[in-house]
C-alpha positions as CSV (number, residue, x, y, z in Angstrom):
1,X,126.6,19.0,-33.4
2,X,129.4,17.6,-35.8
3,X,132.2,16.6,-33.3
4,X,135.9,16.9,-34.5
5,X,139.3,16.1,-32.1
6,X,138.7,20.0,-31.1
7,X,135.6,19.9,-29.4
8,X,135.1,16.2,-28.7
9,X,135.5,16.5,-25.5
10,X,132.4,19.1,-25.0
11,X,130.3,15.5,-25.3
12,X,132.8,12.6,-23.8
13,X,130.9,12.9,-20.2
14,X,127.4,12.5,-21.8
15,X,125.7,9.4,-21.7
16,X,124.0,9.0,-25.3
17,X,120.7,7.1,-25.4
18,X,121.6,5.6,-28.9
19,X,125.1,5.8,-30.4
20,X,125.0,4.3,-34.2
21,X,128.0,2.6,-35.5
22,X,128.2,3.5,-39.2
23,X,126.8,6.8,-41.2
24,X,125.8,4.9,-44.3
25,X,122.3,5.1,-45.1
26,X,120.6,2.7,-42.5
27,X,122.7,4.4,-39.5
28,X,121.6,7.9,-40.9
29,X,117.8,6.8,-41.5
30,X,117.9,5.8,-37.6
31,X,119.9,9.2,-36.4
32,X,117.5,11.4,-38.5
33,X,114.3,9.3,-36.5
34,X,116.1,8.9,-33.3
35,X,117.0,12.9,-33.3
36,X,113.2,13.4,-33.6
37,X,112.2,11.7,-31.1
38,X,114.1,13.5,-28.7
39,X,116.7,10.9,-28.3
40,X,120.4,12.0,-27.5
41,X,122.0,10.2,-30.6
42,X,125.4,10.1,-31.9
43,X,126.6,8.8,-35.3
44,X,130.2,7.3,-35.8
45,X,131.2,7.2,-39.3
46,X,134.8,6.3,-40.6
47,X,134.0,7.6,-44.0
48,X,134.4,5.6,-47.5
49,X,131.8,2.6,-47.0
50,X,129.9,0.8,-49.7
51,X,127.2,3.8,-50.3
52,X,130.3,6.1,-51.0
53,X,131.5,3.9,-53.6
54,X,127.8,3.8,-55.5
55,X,128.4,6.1,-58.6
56,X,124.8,6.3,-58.8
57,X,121.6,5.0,-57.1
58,X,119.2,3.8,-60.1
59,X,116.7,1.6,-58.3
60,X,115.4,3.9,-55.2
61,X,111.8,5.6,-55.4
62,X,111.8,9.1,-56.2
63,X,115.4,9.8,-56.5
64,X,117.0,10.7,-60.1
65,X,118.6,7.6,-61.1
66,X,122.5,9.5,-61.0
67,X,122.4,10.8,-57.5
68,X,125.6,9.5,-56.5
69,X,125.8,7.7,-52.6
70,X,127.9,10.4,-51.3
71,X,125.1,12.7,-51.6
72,X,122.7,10.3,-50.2
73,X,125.7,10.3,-47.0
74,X,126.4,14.2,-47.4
75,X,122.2,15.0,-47.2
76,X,121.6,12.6,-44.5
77,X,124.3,13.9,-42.4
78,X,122.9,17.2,-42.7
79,X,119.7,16.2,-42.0
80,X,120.6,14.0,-38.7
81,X,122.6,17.0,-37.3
82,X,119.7,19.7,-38.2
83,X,117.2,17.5,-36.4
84,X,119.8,17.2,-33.2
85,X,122.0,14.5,-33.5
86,X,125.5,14.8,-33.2
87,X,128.3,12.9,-35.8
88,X,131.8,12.0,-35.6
89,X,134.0,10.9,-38.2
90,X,136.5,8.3,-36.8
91,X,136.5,4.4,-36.5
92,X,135.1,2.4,-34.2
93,X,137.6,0.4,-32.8
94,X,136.2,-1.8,-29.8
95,X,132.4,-1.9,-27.4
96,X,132.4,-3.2,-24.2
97,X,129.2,-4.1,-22.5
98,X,129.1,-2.5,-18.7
99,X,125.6,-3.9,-18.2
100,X,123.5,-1.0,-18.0
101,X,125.3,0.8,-20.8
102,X,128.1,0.3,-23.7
103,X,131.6,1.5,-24.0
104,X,132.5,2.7,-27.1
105,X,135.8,2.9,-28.0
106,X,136.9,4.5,-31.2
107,X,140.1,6.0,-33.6
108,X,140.0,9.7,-34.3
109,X,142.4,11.0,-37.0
110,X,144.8,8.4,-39.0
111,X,147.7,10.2,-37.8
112,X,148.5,11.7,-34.3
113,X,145.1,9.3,-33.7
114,X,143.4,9.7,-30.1
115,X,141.0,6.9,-28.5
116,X,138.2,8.4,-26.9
117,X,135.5,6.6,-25.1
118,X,131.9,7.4,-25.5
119,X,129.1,5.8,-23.6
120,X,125.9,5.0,-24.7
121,X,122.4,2.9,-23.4
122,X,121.9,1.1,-27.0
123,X,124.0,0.4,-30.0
124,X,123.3,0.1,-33.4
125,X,125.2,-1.4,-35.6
126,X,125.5,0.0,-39.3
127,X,128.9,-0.3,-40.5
128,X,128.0,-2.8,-43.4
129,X,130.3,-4.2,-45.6
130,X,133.3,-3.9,-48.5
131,X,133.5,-5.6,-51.4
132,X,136.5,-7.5,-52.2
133,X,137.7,-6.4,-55.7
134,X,140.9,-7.6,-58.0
135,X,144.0,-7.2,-56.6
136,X,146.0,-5.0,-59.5
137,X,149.8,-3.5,-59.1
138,X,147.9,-0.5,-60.3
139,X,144.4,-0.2,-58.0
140,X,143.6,2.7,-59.7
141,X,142.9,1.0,-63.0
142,X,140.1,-1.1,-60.9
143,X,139.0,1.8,-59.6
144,X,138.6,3.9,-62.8
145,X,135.6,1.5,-63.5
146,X,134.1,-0.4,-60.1
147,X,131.3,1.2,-59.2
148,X,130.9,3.1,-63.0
149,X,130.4,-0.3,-65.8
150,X,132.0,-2.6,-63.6
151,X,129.5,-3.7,-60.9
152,X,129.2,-5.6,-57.6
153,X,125.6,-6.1,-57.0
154,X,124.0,-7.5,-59.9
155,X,120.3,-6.3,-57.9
156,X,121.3,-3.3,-57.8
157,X,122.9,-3.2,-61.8
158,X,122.0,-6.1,-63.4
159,X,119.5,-4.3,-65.3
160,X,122.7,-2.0,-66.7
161,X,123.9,-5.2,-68.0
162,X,121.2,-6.3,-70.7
163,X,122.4,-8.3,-73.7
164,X,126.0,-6.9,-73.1
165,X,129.1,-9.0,-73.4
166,X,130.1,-9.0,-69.5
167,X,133.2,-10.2,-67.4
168,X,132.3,-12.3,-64.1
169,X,135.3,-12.2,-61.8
170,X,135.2,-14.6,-59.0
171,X,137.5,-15.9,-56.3
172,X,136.0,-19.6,-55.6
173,X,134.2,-21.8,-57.6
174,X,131.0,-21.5,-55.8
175,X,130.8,-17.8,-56.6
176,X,131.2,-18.6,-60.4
177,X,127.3,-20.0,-60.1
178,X,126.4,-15.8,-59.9
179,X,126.8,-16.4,-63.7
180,X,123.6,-18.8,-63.8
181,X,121.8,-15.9,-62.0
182,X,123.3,-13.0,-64.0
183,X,121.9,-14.7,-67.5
184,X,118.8,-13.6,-66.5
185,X,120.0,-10.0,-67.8
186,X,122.7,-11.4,-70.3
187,X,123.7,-14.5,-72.3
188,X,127.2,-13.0,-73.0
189,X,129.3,-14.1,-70.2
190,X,133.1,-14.8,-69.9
191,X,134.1,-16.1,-66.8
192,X,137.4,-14.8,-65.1
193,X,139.1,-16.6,-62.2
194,X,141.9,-14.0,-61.8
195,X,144.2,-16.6,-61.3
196,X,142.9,-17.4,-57.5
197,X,141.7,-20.6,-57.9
198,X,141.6,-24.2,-60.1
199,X,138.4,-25.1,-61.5
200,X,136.5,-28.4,-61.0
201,X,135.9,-30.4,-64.4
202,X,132.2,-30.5,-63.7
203,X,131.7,-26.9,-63.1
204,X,134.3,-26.3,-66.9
205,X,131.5,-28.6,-68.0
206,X,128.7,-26.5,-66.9
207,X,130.1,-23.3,-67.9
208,X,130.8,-25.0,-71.5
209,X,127.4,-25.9,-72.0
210,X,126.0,-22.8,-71.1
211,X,128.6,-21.2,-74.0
212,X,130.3,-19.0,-71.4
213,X,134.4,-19.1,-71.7
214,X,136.5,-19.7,-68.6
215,X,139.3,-17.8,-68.4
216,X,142.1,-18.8,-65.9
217,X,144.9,-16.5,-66.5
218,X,145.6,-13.5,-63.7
219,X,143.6,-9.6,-64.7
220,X,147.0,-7.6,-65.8
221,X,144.7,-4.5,-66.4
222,X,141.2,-3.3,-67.3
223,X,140.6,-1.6,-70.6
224,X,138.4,1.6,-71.6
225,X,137.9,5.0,-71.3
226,X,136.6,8.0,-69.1
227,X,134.9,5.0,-66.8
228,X,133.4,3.0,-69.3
229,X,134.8,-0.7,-70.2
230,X,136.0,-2.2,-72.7
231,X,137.3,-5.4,-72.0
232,X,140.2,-7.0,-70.3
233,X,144.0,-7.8,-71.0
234,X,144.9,-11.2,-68.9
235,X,148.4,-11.6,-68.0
236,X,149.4,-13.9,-70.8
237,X,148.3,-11.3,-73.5
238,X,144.7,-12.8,-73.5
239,X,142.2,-9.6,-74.2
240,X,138.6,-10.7,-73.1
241,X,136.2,-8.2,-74.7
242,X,133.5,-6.6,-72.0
243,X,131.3,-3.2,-71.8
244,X,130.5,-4.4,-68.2
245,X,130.8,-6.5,-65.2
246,X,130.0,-8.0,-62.0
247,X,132.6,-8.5,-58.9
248,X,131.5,-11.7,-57.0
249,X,134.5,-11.9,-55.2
250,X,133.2,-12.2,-51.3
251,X,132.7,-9.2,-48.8
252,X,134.5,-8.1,-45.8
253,X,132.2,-7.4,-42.7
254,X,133.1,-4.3,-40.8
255,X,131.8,-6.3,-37.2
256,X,135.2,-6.9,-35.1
257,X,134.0,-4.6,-32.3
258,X,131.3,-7.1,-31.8
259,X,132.7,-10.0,-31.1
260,X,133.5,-9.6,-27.9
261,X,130.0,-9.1,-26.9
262,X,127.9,-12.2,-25.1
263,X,125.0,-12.9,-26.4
264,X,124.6,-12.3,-29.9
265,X,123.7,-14.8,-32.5
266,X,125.5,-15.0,-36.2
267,X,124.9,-16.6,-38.8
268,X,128.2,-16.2,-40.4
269,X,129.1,-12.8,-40.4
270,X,125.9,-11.9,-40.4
271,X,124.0,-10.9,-37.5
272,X,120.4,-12.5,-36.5
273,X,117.9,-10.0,-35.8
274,X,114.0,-10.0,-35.2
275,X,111.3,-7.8,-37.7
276,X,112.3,-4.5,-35.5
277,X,116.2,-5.5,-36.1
278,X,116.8,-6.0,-32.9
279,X,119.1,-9.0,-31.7
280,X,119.8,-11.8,-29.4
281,X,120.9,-8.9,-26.9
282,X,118.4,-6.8,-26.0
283,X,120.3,-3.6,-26.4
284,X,122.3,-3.9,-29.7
285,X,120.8,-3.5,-32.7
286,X,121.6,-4.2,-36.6
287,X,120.7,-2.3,-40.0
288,X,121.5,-2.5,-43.6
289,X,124.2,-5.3,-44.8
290,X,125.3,-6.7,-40.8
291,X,122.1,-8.2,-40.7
292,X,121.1,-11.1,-42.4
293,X,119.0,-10.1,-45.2
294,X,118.9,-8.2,-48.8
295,X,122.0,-5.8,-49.4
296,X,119.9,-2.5,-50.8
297,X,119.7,0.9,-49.6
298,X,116.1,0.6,-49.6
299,X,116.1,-2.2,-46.8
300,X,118.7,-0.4,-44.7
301,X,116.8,2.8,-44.9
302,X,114.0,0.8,-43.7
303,X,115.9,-0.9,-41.0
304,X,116.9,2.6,-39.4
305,X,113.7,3.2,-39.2
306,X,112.6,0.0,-37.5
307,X,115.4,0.1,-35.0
308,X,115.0,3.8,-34.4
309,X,111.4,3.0,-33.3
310,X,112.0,0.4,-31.4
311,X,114.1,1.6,-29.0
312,X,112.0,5.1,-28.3
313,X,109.1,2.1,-27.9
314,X,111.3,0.4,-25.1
315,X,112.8,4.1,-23.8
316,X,109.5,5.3,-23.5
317,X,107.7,3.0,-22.0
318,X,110.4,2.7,-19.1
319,X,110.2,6.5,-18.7
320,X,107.6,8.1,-16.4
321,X,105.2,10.1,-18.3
322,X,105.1,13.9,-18.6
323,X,102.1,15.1,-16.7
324,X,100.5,19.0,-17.0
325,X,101.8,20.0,-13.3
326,X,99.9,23.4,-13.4
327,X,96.4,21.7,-14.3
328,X,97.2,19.1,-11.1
329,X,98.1,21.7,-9.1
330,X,94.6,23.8,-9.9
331,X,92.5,20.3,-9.2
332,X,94.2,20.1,-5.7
């Protein structure tokens, strides 16, 4: 059932076996299995995550390589709630462990916003991650090309890169090594440091005798057209020419209603998990980018799965089994 502020409350008394923070693809991989197995399941999705932002999905088996993420969300959805589970778009805002189940406290509507509670035996987390990106007066010049020629996950689109001149933006030194990785697909890299940070003479070095300029000047806007790049005007006139691009500017974790919760291990923002994604507390579990691990659809649809099926193992097994009552009855 898809749950909106109007008839929310037909489901605020019912205790959920599984309620999935997130509706990317890992939380909706777990809903659709969870459904199936005759769990009650509901998904909390605040809407916009990474997947919404992926123009188009080229690396995933059997898919055409321009399916955009939001259909990947928009299907999924519709397949979780066909199979049973019910889905609520709002945000997450705080869980509370009550011992034999969680409290789940989330946002509904960005204006006139309610804060309903819904309770639930396991958890699973799924919201993922954003990637930072430059900081313009006008955002929507970034976002005319992040996702399209200017990328963030050079797994995921370093391939799109081959032999062309690319842009590197990164916010710390460290994250200016991605360009030692992304050669691999291109020699043609210029360096940009958006004006965030000095660089060390060693790493100037480096970068020099690789052949890759270092620019240090602040991004005053990107160039191109109709989603496609062309290069880059700098603040103090500098135009750096570029038909593509990779973000390595950090991530923020969406995780804050975690970490409250005893007895989960991180690893920086990252929560540690076992092979069925399970971690350090028996009842919370972790998919896609929260967990430590590779940042791809492809792994989060395989962690849905994993967590999905590893909590019918444990529901299951707890629960008595279903016997043929007339056939007992006959033998007595």
């Amino acid at each position: 059932m898809k749950l909106t502020s109007k008839n929310l409350n037909e489901r605020i008394d019912t205790l959920y076996d599984v309620i999935i923070a997130g509706g990317g693809a890992g939380g909706l991989s777990a809903a659709i299995y969870l459904a199936r197995y005759g769990l009650k399941t509901l998904v909390i999705e605040k809407g916009k995550g990474r997947s919404f932002w992926m123009q188009d999905l080229r690396n995933y088996v059997g898919l055409d390589p321009d399916t955009p993420g939001r259909d990947i969300q928009k299907h999924g959805m519709e397949q979780s709630l066909n199979w049973g589970a019910d889905y609520l778009r709002a945000y997450v805002e705080d869980v509370t462990d009550l011992g034999d189940r969680f409290a789940v406290k989330v946002k509904v509507g960005k204006t006139n916003s309610t804060y309903p509670i819904f309770h639930s035996k396991y958890l699973i987390a799924a919201t993922g991650i954003m990637d930072y990106l430059p900081q313009l007066d006008d955002m929507q010049n970034v976002y005319d090309y992040a996702g399209y020629t200017l990328h963030v996950c050079m797994i995921c689109d370093g391939f799109d890169m081959w032999d062309q001149k690319a842009i590197l933006i990164a916010a710390s030194e460290s994250q200016i090594n991605a360009a030692f990785v992304m050669n691999w697909f291109t020699p043609y890299i210029s360096v940009l440091t958006n004006g965030l940070f000095s660089v060390s003479d060693a790493m100037k070095q480096k970068l020099a005798d690789h052949g890759y300029p270092l620019y240090e000047s602040a991004i005053a806007k990107f160039l191109g057209e109709d989603h496609h790049l062309s290069g880059v005007e700098l603040v103090d006139g500098t135009v750096v020419e570029a038909t593509t691009g990779l973000v390595n500017m950090g991530s923020h974790y969406h995780n804050h209603y975690l970490k409250g919760i005893e007895g989960l291990t991180w690893d920086g923002e990252n929560l540690v998990t076992n092979d069925m994604c399970q971690t350090s507390h028996e009842r919370i579990f972790a998919v896609g980018d929260l967990k430590k691990g590779l940042n791809q659809v492809s792994i989060a649809v395989a962690d849905g799965t994993l967590a999905a099926t590893q909590i019918w193992r444990n529901i299951r097994r707890a629960s008595p089994p279903r016997k043929w009552e007339e056939n007992l009855m006959k033998a007595n």
